[in-house]
PDB file of N, CA, C and O in Angstrom:
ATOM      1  N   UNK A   1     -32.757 -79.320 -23.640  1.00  0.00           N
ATOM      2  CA  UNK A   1     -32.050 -80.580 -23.608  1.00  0.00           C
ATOM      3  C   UNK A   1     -31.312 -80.771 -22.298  1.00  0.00           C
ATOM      4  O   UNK A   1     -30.889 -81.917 -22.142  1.00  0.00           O
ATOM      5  N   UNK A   2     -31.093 -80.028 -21.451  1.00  0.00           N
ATOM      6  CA  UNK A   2     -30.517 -80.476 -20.221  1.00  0.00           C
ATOM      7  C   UNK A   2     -28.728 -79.468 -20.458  1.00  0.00           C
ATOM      8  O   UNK A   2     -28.392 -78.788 -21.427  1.00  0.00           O
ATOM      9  N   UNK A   3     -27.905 -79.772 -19.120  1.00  0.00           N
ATOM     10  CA  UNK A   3     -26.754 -79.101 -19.539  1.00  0.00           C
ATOM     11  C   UNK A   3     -25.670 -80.158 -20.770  1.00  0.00           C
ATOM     12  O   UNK A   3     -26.044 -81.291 -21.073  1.00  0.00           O
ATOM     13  N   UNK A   4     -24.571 -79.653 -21.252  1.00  0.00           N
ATOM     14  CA  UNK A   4     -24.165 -80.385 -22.084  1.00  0.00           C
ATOM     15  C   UNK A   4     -23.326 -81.425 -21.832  1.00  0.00           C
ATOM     16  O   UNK A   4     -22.411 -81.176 -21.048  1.00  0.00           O
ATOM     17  N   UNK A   5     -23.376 -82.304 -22.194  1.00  0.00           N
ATOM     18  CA  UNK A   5     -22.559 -83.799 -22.662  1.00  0.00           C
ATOM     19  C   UNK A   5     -23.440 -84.506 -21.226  1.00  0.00           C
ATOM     20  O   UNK A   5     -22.768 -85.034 -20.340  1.00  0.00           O
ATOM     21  N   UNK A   6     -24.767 -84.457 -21.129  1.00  0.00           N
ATOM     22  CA  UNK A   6     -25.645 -85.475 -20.328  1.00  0.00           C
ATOM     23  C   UNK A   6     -26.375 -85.871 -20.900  1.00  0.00           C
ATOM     24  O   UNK A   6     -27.094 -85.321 -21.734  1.00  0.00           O
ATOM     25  N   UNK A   7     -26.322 -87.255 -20.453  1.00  0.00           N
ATOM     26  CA  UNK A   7     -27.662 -88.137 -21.287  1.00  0.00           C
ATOM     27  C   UNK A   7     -27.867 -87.893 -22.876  1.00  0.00           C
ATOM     28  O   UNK A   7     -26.979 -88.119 -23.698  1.00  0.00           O
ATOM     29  N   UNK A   8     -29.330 -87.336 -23.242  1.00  0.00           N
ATOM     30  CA  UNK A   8     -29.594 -87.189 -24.819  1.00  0.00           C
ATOM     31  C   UNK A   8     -28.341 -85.932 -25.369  1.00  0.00           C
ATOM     32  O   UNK A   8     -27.850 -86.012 -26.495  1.00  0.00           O
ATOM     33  N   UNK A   9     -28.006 -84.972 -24.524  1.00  0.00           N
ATOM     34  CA  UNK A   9     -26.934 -83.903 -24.776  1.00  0.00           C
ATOM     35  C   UNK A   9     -25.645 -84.282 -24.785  1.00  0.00           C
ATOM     36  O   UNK A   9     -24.864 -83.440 -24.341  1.00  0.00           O
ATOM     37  N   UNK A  10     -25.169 -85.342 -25.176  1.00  0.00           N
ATOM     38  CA  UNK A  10     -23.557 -85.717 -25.812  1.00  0.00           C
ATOM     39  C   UNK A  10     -22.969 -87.480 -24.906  1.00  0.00           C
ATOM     40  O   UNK A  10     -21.860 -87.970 -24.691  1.00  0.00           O
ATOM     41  N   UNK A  11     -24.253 -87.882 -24.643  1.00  0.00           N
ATOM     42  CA  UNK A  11     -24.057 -89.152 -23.795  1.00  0.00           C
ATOM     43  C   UNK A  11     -23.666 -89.876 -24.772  1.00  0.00           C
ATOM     44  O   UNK A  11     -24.091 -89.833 -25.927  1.00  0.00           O
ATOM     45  N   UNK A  12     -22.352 -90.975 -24.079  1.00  0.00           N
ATOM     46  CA  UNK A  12     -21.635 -92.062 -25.189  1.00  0.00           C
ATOM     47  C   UNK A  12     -23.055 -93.256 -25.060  1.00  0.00           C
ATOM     48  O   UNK A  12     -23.771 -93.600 -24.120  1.00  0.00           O
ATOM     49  N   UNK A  13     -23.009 -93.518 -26.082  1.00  0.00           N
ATOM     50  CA  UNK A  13     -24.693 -94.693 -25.886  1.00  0.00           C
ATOM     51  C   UNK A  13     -23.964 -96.042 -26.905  1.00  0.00           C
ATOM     52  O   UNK A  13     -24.046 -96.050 -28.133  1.00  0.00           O
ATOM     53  N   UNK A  14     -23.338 -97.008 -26.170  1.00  0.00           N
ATOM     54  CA  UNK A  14     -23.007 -97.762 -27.079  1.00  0.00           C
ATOM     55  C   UNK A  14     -24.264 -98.531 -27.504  1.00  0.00           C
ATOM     56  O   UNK A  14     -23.804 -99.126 -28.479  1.00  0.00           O
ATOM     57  N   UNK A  15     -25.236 -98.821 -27.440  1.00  0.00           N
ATOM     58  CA  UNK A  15     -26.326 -99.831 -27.966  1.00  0.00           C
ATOM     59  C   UNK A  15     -25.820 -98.908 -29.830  1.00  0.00           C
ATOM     60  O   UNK A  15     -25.316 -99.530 -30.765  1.00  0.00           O
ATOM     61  N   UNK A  16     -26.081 -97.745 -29.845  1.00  0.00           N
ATOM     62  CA  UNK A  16     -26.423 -96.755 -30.622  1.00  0.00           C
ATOM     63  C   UNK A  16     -24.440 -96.869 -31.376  1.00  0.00           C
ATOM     64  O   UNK A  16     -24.359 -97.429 -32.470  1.00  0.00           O
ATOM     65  N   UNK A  17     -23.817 -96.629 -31.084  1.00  0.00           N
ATOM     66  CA  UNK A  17     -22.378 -96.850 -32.004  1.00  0.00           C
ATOM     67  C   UNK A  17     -21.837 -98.586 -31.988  1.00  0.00           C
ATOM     68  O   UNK A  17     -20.938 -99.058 -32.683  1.00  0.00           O
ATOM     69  N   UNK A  18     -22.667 -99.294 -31.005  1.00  0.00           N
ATOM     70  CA  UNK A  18     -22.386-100.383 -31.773  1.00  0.00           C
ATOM     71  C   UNK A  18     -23.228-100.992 -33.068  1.00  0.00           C
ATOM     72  O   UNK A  18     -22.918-101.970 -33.747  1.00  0.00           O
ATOM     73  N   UNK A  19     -24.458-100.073 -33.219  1.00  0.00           N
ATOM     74  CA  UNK A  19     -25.253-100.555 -34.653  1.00  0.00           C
ATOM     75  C   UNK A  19     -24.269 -99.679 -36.179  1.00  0.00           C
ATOM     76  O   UNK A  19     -24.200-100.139 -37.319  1.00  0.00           O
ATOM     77  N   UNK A  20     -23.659 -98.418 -35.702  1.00  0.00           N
ATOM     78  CA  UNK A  20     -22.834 -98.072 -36.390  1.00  0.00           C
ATOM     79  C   UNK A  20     -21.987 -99.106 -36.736  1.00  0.00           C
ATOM     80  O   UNK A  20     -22.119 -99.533 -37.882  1.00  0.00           O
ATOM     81  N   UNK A  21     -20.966 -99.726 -35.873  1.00  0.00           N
ATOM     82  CA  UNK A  21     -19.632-100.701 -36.200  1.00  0.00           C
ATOM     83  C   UNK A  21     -20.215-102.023 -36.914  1.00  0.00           C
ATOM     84  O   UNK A  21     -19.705-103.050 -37.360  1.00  0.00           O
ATOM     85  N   UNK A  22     -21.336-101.587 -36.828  1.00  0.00           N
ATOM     86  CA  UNK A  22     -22.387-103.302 -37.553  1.00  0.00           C
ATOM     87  C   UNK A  22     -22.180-102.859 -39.134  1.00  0.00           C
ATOM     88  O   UNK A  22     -21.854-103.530 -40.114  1.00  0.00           O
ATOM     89  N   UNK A  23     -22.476-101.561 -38.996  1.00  0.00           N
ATOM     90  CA  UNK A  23     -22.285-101.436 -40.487  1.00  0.00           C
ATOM     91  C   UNK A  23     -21.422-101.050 -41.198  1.00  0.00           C
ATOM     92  O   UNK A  23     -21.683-100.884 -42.390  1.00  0.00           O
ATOM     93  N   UNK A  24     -19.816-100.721 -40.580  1.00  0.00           N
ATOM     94  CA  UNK A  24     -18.978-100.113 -41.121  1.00  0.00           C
ATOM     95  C   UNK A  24     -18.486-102.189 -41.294  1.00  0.00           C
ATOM     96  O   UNK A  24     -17.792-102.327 -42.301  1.00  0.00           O
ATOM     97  N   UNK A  25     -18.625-102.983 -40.867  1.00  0.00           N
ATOM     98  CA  UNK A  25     -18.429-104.590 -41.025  1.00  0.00           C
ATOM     99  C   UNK A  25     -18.921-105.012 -42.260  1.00  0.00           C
ATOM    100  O   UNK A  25     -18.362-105.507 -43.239  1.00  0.00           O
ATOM    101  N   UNK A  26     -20.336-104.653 -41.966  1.00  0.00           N
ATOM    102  CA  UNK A  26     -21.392-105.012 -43.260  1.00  0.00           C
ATOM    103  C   UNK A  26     -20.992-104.041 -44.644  1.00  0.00           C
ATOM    104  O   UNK A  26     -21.452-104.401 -45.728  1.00  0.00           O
ATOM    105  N   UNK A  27     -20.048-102.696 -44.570  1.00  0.00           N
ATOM    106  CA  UNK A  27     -19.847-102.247 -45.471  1.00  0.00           C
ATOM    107  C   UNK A  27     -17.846-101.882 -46.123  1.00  0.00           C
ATOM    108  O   UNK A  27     -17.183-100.963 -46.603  1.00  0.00           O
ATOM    109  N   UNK A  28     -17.697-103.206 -45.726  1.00  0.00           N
ATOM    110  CA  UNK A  28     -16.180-103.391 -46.096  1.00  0.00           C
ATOM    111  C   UNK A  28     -15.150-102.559 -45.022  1.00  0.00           C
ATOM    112  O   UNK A  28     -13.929-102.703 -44.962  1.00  0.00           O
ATOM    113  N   UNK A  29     -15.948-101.690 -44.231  1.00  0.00           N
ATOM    114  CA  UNK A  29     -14.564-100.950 -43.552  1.00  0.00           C
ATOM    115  C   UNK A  29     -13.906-101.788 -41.711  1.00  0.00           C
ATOM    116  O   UNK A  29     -13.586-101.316 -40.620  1.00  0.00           O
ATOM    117  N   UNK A  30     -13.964-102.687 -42.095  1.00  0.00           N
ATOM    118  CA  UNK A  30     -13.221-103.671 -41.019  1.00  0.00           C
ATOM    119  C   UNK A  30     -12.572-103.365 -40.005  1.00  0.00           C
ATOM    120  O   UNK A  30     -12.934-103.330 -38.829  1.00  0.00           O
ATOM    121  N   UNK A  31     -11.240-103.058 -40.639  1.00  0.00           N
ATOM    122  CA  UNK A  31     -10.250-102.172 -39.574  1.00  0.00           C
ATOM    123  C   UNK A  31     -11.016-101.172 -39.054  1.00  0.00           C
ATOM    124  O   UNK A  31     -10.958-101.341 -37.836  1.00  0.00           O
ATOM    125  N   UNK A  32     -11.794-100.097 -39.318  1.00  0.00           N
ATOM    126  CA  UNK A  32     -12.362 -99.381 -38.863  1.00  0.00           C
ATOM    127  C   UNK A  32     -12.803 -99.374 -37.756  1.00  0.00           C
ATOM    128  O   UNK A  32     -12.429 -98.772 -36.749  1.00  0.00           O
ATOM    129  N   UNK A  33     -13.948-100.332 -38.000  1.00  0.00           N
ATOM    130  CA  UNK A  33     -14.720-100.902 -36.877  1.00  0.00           C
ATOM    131  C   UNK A  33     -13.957-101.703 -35.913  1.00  0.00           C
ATOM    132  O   UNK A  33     -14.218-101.379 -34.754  1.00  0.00           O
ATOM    133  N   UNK A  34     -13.286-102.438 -36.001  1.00  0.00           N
ATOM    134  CA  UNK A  34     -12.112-103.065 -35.004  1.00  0.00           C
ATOM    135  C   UNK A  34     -11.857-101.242 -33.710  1.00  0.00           C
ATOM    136  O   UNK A  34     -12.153-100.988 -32.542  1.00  0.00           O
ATOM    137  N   UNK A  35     -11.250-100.541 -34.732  1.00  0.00           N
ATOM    138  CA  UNK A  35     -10.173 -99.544 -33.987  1.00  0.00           C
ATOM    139  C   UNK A  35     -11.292 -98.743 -33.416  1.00  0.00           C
ATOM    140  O   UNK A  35     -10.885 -98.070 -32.469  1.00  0.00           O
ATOM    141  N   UNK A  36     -12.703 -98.563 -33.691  1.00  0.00           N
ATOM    142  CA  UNK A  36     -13.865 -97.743 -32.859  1.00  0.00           C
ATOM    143  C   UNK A  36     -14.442 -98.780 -31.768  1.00  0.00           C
ATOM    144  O   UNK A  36     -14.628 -98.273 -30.662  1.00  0.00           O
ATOM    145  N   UNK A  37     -14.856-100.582 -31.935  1.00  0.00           N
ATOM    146  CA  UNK A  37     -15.303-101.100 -31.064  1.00  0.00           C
ATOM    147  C   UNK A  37     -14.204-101.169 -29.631  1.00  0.00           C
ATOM    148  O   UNK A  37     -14.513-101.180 -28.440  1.00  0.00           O
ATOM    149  N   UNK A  38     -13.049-101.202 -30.176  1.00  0.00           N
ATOM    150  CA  UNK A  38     -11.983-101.811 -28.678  1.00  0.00           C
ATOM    151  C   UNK A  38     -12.814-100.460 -27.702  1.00  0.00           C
ATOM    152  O   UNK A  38     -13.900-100.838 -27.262  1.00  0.00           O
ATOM    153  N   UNK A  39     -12.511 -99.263 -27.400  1.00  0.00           N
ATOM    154  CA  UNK A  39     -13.277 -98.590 -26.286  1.00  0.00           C
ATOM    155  C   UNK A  39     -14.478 -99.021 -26.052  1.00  0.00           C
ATOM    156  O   UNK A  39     -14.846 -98.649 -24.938  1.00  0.00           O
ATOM    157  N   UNK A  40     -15.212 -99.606 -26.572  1.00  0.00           N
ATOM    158  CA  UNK A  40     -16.424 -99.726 -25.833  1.00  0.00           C
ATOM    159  C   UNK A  40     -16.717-100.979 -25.353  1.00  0.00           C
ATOM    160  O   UNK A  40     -17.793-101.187 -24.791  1.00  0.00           O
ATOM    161  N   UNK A  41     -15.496-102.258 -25.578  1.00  0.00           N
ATOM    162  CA  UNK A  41     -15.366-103.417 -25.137  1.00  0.00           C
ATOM    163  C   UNK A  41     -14.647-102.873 -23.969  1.00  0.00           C
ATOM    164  O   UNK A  41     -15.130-103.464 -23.003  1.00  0.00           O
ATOM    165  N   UNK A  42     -13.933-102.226 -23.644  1.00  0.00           N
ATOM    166  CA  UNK A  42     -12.894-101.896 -23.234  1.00  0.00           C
ATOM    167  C   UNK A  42     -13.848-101.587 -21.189  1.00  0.00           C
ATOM    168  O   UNK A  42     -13.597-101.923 -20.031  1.00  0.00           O
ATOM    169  N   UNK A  43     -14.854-100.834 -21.874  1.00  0.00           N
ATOM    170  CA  UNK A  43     -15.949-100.168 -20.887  1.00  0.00           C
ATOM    171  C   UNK A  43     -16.166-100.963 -20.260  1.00  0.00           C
ATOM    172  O   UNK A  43     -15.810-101.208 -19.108  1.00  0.00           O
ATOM    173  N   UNK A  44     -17.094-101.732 -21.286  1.00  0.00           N
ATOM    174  CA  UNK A  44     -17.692-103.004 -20.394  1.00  0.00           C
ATOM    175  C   UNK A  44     -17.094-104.139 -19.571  1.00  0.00           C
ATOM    176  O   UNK A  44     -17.382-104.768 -18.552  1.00  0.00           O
ATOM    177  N   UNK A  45     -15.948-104.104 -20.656  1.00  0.00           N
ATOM    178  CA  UNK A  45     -14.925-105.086 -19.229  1.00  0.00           C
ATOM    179  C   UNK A  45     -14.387-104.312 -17.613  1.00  0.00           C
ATOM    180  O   UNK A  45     -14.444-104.720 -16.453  1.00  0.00           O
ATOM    181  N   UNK A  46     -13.875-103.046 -18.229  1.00  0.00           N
ATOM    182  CA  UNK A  46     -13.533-102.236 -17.216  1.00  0.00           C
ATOM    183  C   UNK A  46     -14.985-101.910 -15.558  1.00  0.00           C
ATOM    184  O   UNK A  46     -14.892-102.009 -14.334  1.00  0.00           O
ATOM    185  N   UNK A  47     -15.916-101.593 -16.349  1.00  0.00           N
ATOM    186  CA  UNK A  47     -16.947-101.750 -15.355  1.00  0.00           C
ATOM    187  C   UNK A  47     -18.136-102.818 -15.542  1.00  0.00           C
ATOM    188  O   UNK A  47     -19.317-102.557 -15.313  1.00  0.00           O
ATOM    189  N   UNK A  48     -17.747-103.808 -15.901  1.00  0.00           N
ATOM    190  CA  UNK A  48     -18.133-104.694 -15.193  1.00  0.00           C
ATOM    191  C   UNK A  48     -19.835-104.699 -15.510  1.00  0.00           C
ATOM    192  O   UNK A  48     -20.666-104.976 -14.644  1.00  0.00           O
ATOM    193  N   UNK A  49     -20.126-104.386 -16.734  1.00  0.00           N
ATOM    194  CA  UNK A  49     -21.320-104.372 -17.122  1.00  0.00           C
ATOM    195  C   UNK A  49     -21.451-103.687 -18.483  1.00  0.00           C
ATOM    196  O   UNK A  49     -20.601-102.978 -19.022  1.00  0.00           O
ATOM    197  N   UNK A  50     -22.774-104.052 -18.990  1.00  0.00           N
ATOM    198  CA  UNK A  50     -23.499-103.240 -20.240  1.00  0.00           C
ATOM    199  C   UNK A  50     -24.259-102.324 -19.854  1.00  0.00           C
ATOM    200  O   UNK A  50     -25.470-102.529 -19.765  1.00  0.00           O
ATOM    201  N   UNK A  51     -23.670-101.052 -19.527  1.00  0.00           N
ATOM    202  CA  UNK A  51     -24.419 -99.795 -19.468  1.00  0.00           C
ATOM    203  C   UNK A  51     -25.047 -99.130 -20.172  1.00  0.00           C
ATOM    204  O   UNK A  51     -24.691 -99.193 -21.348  1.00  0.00           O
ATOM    205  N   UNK A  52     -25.656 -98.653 -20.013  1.00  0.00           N
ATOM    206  CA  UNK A  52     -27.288 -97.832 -21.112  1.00  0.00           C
ATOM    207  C   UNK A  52     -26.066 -96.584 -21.743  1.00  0.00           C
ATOM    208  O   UNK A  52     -25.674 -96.336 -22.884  1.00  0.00           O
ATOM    209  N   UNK A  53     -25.792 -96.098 -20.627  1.00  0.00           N
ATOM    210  CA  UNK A  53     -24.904 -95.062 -21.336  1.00  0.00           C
ATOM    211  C   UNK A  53     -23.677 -94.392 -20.310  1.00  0.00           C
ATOM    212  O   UNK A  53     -23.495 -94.387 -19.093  1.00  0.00           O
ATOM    213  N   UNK A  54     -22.939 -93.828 -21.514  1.00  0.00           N
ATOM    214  CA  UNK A  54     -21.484 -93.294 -19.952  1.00  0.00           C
ATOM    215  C   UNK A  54     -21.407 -92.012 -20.569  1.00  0.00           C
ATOM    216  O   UNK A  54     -21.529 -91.619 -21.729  1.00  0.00           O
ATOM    217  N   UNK A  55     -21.137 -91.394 -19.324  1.00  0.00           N
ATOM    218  CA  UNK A  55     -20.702 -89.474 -19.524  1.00  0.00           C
ATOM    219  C   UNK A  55     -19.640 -89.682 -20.396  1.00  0.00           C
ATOM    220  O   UNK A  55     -19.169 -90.750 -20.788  1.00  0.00           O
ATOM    221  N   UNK A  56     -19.269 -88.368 -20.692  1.00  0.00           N
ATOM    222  CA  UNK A  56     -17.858 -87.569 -21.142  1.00  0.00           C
ATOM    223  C   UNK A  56     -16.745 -88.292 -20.502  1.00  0.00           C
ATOM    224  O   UNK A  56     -15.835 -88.875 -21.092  1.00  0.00           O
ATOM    225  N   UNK A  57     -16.887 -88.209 -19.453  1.00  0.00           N
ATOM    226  CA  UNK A  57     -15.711 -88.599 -18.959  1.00  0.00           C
ATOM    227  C   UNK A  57     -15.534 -90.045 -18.530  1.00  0.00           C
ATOM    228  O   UNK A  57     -14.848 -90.444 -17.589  1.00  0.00           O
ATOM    229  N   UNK A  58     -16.358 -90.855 -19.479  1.00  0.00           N
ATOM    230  CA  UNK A  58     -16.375 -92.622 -19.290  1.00  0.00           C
ATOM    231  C   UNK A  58     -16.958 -92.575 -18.437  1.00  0.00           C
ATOM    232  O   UNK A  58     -17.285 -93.762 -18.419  1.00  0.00           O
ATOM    233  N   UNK A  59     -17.593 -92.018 -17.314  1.00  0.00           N
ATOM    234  CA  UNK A  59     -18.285 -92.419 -15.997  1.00  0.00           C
ATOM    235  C   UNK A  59     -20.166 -93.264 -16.545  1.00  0.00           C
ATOM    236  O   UNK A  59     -21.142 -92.730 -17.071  1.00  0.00           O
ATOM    237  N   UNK A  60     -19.977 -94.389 -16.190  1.00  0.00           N
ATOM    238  CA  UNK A  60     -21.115 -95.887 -16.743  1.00  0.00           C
ATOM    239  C   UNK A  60     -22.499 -94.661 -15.999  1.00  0.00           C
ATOM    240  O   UNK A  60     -22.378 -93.877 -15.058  1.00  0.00           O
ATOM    241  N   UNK A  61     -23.681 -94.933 -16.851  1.00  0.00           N
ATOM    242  CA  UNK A  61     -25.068 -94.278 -16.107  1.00  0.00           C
ATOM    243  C   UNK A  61     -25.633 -95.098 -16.777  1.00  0.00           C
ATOM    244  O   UNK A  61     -25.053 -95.602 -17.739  1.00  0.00           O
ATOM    245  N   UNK A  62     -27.098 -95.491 -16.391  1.00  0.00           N
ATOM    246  CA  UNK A  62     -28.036 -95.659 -16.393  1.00  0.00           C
ATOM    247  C   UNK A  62     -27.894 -97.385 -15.820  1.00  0.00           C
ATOM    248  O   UNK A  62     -27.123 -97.631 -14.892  1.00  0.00           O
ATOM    249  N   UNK A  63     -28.646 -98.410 -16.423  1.00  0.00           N
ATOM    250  CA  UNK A  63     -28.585 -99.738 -15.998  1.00  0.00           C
ATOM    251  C   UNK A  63     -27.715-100.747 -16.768  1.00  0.00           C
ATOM    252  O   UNK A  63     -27.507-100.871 -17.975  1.00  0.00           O
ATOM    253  N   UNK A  64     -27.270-101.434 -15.690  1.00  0.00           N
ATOM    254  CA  UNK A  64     -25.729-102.068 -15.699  1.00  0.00           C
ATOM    255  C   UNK A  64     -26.158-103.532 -16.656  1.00  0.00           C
ATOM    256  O   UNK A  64     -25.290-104.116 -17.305  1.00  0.00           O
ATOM    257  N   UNK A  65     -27.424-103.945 -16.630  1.00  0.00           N
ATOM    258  CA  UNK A  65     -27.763-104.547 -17.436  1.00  0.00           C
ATOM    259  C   UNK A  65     -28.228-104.206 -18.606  1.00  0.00           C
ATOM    260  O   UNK A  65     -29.114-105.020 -18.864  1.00  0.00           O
ATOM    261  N   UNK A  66     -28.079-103.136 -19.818  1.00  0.00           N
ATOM    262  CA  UNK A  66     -29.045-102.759 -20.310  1.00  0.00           C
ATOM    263  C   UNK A  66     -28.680-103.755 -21.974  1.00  0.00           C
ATOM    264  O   UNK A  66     -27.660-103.754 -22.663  1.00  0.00           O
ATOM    265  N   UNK A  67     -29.850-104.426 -22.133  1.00  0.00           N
ATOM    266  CA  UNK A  67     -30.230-105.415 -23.116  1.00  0.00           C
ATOM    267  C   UNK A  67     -29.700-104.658 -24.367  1.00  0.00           C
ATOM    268  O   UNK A  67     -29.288-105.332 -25.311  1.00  0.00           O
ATOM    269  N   UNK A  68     -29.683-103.187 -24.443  1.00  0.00           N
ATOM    270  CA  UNK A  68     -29.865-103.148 -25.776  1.00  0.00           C
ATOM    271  C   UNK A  68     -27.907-103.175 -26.007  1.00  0.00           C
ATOM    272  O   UNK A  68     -27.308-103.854 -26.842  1.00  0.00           O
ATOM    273  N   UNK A  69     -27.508-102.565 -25.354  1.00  0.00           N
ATOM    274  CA  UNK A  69     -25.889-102.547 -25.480  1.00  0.00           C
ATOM    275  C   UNK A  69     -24.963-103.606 -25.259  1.00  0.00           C
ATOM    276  O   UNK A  69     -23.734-103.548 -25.304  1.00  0.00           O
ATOM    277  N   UNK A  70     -25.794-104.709 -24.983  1.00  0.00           N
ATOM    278  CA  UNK A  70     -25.344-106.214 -25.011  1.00  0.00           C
ATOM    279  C   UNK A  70     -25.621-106.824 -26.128  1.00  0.00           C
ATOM    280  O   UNK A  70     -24.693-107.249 -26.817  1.00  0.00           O
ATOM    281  N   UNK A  71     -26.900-106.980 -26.510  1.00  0.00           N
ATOM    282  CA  UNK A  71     -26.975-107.560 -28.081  1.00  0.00           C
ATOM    283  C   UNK A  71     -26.898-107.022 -29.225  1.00  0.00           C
ATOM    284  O   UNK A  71     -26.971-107.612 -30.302  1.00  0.00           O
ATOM    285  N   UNK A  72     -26.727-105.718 -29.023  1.00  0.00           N
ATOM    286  CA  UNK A  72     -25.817-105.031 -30.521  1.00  0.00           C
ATOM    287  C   UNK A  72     -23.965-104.944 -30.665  1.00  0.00           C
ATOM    288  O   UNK A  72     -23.297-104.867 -31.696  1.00  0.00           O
ATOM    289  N   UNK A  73     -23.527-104.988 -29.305  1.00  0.00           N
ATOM    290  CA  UNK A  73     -22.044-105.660 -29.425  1.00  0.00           C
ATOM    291  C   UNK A  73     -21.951-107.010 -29.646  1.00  0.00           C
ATOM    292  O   UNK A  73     -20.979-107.439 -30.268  1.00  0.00           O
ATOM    293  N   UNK A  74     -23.109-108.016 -29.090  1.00  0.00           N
ATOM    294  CA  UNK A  74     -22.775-109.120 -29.471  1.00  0.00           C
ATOM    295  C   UNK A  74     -23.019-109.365 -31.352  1.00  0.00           C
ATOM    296  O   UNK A  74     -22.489-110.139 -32.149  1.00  0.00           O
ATOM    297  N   UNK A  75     -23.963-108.401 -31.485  1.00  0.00           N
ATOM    298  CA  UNK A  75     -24.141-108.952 -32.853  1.00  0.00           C
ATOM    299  C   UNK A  75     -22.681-108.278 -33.820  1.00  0.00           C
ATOM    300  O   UNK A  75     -22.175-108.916 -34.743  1.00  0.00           O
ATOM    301  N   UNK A  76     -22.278-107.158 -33.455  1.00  0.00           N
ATOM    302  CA  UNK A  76     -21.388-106.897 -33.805  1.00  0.00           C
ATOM    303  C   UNK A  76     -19.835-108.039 -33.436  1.00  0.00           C
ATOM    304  O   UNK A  76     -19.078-108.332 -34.361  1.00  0.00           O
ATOM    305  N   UNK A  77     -19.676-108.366 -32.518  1.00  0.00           N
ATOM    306  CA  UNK A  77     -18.771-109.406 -32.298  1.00  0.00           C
ATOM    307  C   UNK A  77     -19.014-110.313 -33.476  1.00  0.00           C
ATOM    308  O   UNK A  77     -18.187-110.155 -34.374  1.00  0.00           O
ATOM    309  N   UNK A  78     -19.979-111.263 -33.712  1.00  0.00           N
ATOM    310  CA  UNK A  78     -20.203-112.242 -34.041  1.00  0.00           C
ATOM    311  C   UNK A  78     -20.025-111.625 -35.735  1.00  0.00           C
ATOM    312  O   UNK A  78     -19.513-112.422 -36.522  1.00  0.00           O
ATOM    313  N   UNK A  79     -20.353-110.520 -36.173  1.00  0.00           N
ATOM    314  CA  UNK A  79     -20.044-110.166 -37.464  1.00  0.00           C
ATOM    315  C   UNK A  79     -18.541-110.360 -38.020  1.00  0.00           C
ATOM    316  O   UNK A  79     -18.140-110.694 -39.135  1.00  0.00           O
ATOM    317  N   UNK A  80     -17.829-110.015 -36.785  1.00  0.00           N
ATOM    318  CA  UNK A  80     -16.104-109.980 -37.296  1.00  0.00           C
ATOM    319  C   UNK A  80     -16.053-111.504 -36.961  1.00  0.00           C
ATOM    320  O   UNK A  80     -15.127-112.018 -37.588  1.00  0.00           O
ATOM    321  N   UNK A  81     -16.616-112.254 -36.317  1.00  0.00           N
ATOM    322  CA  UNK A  81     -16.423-113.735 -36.462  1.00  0.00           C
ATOM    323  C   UNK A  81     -16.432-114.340 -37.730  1.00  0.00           C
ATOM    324  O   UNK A  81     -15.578-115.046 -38.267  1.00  0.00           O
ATOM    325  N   UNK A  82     -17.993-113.793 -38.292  1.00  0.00           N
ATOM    326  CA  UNK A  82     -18.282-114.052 -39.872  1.00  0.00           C
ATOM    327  C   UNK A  82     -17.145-113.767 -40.723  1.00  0.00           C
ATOM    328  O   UNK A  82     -16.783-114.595 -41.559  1.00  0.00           O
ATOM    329  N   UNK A  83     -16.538-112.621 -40.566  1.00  0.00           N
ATOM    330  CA  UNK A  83     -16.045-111.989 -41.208  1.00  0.00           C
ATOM    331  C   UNK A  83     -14.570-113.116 -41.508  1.00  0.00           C
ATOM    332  O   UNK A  83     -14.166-113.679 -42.526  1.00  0.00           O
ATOM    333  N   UNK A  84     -14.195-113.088 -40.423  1.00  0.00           N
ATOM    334  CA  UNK A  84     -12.537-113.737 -39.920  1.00  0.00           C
ATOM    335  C   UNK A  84     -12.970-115.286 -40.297  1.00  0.00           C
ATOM    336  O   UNK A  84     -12.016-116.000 -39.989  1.00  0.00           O
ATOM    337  N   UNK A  85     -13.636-115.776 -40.638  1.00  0.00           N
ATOM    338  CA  UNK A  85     -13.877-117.086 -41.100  1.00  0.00           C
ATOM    339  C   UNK A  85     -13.941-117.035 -42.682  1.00  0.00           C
ATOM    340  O   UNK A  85     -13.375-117.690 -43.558  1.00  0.00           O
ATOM    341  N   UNK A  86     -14.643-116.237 -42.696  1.00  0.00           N
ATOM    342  CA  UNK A  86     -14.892-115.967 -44.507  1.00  0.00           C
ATOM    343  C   UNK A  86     -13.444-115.589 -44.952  1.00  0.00           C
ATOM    344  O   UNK A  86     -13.240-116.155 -46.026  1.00  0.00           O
ATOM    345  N   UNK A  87     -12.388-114.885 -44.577  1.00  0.00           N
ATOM    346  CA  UNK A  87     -11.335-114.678 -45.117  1.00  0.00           C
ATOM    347  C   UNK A  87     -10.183-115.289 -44.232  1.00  0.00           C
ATOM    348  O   UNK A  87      -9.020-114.888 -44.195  1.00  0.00           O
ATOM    349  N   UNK A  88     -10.634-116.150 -43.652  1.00  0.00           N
ATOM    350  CA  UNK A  88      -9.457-117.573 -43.508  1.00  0.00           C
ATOM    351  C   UNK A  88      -8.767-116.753 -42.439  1.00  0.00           C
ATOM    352  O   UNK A  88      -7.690-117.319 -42.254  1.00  0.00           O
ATOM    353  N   UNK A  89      -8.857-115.662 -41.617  1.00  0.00           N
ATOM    354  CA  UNK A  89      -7.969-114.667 -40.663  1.00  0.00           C
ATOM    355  C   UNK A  89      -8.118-115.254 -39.288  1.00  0.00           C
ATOM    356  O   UNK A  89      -7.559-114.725 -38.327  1.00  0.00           O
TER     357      UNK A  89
END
């Protein structure tokens, strides 16, 4: 696998924990998902892109555009939209 916390060996991959926060939404745990998505909104504002993936130490790798970590936060965004409408918040 390579040395540890690179890439497939402990790389943060938001495409991949934002389909998680899709479902902790889709499965009543709200707050949850709120208090796990802020870091990885947090990323993308901070550098200035949707990165494929970031080291250990937050450092952004692979491509700054990467499709898949843009439309699984967006779909996740748009869930707590659903959400915050459905309960009047």
């Amino acid at each position: 696998m390579g040395k540890p916390y690179i890439y497939q060996n402990g790389g943060d991959w938001t495409w991949f924990g934002a389909r998680m926060i899709q479902q902790l939404i889709a499965n009543g745990f709200e707050e949850e998902a709120y208090d796990e998505i802020r870091p990885m909104i947090d990323l993308v504002i901070k550098n200035k892109g949707f990165y494929e993936w970031y080291h250990v130490d937050g450092k952004p790798a692979g491509s700054a555009e990467f499709k898949g970590s843009a439309g699984t936060l967006a779909l996740a965004i748009k869930m707590f939209r659903e959400w915050a409408e459905k309960n009047k918040i």
